[in-house]
Each structure stands twice: as structure tokens, then as C-alpha cells.
C-alpha positions in Angstrom: -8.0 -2.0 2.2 -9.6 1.3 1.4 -9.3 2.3 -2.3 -9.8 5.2 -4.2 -13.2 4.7 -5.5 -14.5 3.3 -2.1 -16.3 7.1 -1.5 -14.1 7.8 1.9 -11.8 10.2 1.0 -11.0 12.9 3.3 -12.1 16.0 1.0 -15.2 14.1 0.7 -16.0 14.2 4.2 -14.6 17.8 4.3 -17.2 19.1 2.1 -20.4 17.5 4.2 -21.1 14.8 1.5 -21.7 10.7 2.3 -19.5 8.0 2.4 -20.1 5.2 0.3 -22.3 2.8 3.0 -21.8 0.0 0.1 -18.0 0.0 0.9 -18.8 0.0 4.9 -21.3 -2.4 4.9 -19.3 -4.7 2.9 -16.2 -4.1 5.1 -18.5 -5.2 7.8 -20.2 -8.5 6.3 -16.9 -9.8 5.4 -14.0 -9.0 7.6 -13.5 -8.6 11.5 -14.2 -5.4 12.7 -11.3 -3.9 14.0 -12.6 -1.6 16.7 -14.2 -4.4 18.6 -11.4 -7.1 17.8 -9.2 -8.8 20.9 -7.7 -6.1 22.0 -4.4 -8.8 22.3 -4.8 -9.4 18.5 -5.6 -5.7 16.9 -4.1 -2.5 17.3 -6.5 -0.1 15.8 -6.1 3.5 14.4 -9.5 4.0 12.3 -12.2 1.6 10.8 -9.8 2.0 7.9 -6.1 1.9 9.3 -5.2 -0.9 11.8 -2.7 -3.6 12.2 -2.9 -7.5 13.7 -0.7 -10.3 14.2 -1.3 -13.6 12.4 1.2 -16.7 13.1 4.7 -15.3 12.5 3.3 -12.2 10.3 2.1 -8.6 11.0 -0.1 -7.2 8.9 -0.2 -3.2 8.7 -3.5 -2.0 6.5 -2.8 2.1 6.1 -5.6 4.6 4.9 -3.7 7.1 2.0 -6.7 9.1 1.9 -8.3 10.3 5.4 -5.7 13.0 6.1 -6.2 15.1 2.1 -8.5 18.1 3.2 -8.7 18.4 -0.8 -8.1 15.9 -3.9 -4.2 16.3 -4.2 -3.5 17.5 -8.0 -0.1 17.4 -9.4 2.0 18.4 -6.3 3.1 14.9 -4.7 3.9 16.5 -1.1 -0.4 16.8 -1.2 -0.6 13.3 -0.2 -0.1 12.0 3.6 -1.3 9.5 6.0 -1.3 12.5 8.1 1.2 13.0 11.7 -1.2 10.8 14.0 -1.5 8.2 11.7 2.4 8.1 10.8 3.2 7.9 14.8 0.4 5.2 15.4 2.1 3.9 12.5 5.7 4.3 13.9 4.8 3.0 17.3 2.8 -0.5 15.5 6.3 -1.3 13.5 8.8 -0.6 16.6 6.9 -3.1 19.1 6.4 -5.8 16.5 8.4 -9.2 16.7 6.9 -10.8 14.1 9.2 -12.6 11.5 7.2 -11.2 8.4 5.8 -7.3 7.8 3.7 -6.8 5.6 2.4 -3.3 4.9 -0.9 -3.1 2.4 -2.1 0.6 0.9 -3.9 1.2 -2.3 -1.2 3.8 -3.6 1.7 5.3 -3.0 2.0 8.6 -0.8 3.3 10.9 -4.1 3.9 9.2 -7.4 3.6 10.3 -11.4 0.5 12.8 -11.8 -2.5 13.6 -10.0 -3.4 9.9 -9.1 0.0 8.6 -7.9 0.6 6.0 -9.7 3.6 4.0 -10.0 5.8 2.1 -7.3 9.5 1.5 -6.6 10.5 4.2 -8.8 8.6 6.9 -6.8 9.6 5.3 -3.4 12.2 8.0 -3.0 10.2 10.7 -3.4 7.5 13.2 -1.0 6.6 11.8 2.2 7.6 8.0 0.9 11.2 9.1 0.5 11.5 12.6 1.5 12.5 13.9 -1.6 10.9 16.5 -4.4 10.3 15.8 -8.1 13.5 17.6 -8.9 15.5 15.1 -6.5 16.0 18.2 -3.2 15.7 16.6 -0.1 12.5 18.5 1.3 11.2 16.6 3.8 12.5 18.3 6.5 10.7 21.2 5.4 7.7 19.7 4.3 7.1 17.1 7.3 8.1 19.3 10.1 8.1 16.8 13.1 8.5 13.7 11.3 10.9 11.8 12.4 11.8 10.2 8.5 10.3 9.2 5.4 8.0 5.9 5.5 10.7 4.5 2.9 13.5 5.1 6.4 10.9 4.0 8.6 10.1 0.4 7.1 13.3 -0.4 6.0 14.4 0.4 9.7 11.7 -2.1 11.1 12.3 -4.8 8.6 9.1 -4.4 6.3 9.2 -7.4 3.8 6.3 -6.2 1.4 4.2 -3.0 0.6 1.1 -4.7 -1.5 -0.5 -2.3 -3.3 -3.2 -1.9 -5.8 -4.9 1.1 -8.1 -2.3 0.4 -11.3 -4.6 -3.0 -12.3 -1.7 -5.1 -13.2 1.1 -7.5 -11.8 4.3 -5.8 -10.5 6.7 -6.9 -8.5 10.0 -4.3 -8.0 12.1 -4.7 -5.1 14.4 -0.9 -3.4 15.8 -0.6 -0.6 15.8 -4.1 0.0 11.5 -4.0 0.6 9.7 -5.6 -2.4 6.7 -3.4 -3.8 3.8 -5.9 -5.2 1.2 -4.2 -7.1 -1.7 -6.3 -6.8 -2.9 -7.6 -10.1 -6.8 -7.0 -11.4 -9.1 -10.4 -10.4 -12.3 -9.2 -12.5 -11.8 -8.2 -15.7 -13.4 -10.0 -18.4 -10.5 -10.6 -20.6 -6.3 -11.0 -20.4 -4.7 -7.4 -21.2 -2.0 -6.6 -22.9 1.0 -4.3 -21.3 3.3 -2.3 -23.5 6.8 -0.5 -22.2 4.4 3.0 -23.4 1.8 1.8 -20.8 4.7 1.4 -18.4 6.4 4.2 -18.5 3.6 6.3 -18.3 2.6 5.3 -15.5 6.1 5.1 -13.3 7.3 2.0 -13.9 11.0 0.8 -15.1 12.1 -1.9 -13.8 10.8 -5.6 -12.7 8.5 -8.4 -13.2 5.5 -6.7 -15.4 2.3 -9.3 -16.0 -1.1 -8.3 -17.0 -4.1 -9.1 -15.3 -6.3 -11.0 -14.7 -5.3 -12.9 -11.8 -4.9 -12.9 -8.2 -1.8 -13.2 -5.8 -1.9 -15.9 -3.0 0.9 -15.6 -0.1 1.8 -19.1 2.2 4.0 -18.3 5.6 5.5 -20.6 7.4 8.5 -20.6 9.7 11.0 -21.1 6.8 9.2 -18.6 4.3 6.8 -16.2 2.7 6.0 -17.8 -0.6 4.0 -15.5 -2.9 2.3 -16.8 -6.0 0.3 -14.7 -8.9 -2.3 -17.1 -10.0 -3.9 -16.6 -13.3 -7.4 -15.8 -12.8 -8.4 -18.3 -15.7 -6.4 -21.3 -15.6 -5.7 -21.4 -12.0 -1.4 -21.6 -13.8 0.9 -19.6 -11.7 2.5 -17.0 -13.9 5.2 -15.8 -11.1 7.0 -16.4 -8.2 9.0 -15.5 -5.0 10.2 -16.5 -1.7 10.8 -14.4 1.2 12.9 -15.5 4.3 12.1 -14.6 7.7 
């Protein structure tokens, strides 16, 4: 999943200068390419934004960064997958029949600041949740065309989980009946610490707060989603949840 210091940002590309060919090749060592995938298994918007089936689970991998002309500064309407990529997006959810949906994005579409951070407390806000910071329902007026914010959109189609990453901690908050899981930090050196101060300031209330490092690992099967944070370390699970079909 494309993140925000992979070089591939859309005002990069705007303004003439390379994308990072580190990211790319990587991309292309280690994982299928999706533009010459089985065309029964893929459904393909971009290198970066594609979906496939796996078992009883789609998986929906969404690029927040193609569509910005410029870096988005403190105005959360400034970021957008963009209209084609929201109706390839639209049209991948509505044909699924899989019993798990998982959607995966480095960071929310609007959140606290200039870097969006934060997660279920911003999920009712910009293009996410259709509202502005001081709670009017634009986005009517600020998505012309759209047919509702993604918030509408996946609970409609039965998302189970938006993973996320960017915030380098464990986080598990549940709205609207979709859990957000911020994907915890697998690489740095030591255990950090996580104080309410921290929190706050970076948009989160409410829910199960863990520092990193450590890694999440997710089991399906036909009776359930079980996902497990594994402490980098020890290999100890420091939380988990079930999620039914």
C-alpha cells in the first residue's frame, strides 16, 4: 500500500519531478503485479489502486495520494481519491460477494492538520464522511457528482475493516459498525510509550491504544476474521478480535 514517503504523490508528478523507483521496484520484486494479474482474480485501477479476491475475502488496496495536484495543507476537503477512482471504487464493492471486505489506505481522506492523521474520530468528516470541520454537511457542494461519502459507501457494501497506517502505533476503534485498524510500527528499535497528550493530538479518543513495535496478523476462515497484534519482540499477542462473516 502506497504511503506517504514512498515519492508517488500526485503534486510530485505534477511538478515534472521522479517517482521513487526504490518503492516500484520493490513493489515489483515482492508482490504480484496487478496489471498483468488473472484478469478473473484482479480488478485493477492503477499500479497503486486495485482489488482481488482471496478465499471468502476481498481485498480493496486505495491510493490517497494520486488525485492532490498540490500537498493538501490544513483544509481537509484537499484530499481525494479523485471521481474515477471513487466509481472504480464503487463499482469493485457493489459486485463483490465475498464474506469479508477489507479496505487498506495509508490515511485517512481529511483528518487533524496538514497530514491527516487520526481515524474513527475523523470518519465523519470531508470526503470520508461528507462533513466540514465545523460539523455542515458540505459534501454535496464539495463532491459534486458523488453519489455519498466513502463512510456511506462501505458501510452500505458491508466493509468489515479499513487498515491503515502513517500514525506508527496500534489502534483499533470501531463507527458505524466498520472497525478502523491503524497498523502498528514493525521496525523500530525499541517499545514506545503512548500518552492521552500524544493521542489527542493526533485525533484519537476512543479504543484500544498499544505502542509499537509489533505487527498484526489476520486468519479467515468460513466462521471468522480473527485479527491478532503480535509484539514484534516476544512473538506475545498484545490484542485481539474476531470478526464474523
Amino acid at each position: 500500500v502506497l504511503g506517504n514517503h514512498d515519492g508517488e504523490h500526485g503534486w510530485v508528478v505534477s511538478k515534472g519531478q521522479p517517482t521513487s523507483e526504490e518503492a516500484a521496484a520493490l513493489r515489483k520484486e515482492w508482490l504480484l503485479d496487478p496489471r498483468r494479474a488473472s484478469a478473473d482474480g484482479y480488478d485493477v485501477f492503477s499500479d497503486l489502486a486495485y482489488s482481488f479476491e482471496w478465499g471468502d475475502a476481498l481485498f480493496v488496496i486505495l491510493d490517497p495520494y494520486l488525485a492532490e495536484k498540490s500537498k493538501p495543507a490544513e483544509d481537509g476537503w484537499a484530499w481525494t481519491l479523485g471521481k474515477p477512482q471513487y466509481d472504480w471504487l464503487s463499482g469493485v464493492l457493489a459486485r463483490s460477494k465475498a464474506a469479508y471486505r477489507f479496505v487498506f489506505i495509508h490515511n485517512m481522506l481529511g483528518g487533524t492538520g496538514k497530514d491527516a492523521r487520526g481515524g474513527a474520530d475523523w470518519a465523519e468528516y470531508y470526503e470520508w464522511g461528507g462533513r466540514s470541520a465545523d460539523g455542515k454537511a458540505d459534501f454535496g457542494e464539495k463532491r459534486p457528482g458523488w453519489a455519498m461519502p466513502l463512510r456511506d459507501l462501505f458501510a452500505k457494501n458491508g466493509v468489515d475493516v479499513v487498515f491503515r497506517g502513517h500514525d506508527h502505533f496500534y489502534a483499533r476503534e470501531e463507527k458505524d459498525g466498520i472497525v478502523y485498524q491503524l497498523a502498528p510500527q514493525p521496525s523500530t528499535a525499541k517499545e514506545r510509550s503512548l500518552d492521552q497528550g500524544e493521542l489527542a493530538d493526533y485525533g484519537y479518543s476512543s479504543g484500544t491504544f498499544l505502542p509499537s513495535p509489533g505487527y498484526l496478523r489476520v486468519s479467515v476462515s468460513s466462521e471468522r476474521a480473527l485479527v491478532e497484534y503480535v509484539l514484534a519482540g516476544s512473538g506475545e499477542i498484545a490484542h485481539s478480535y474476531s470478526i464474523s462473516p
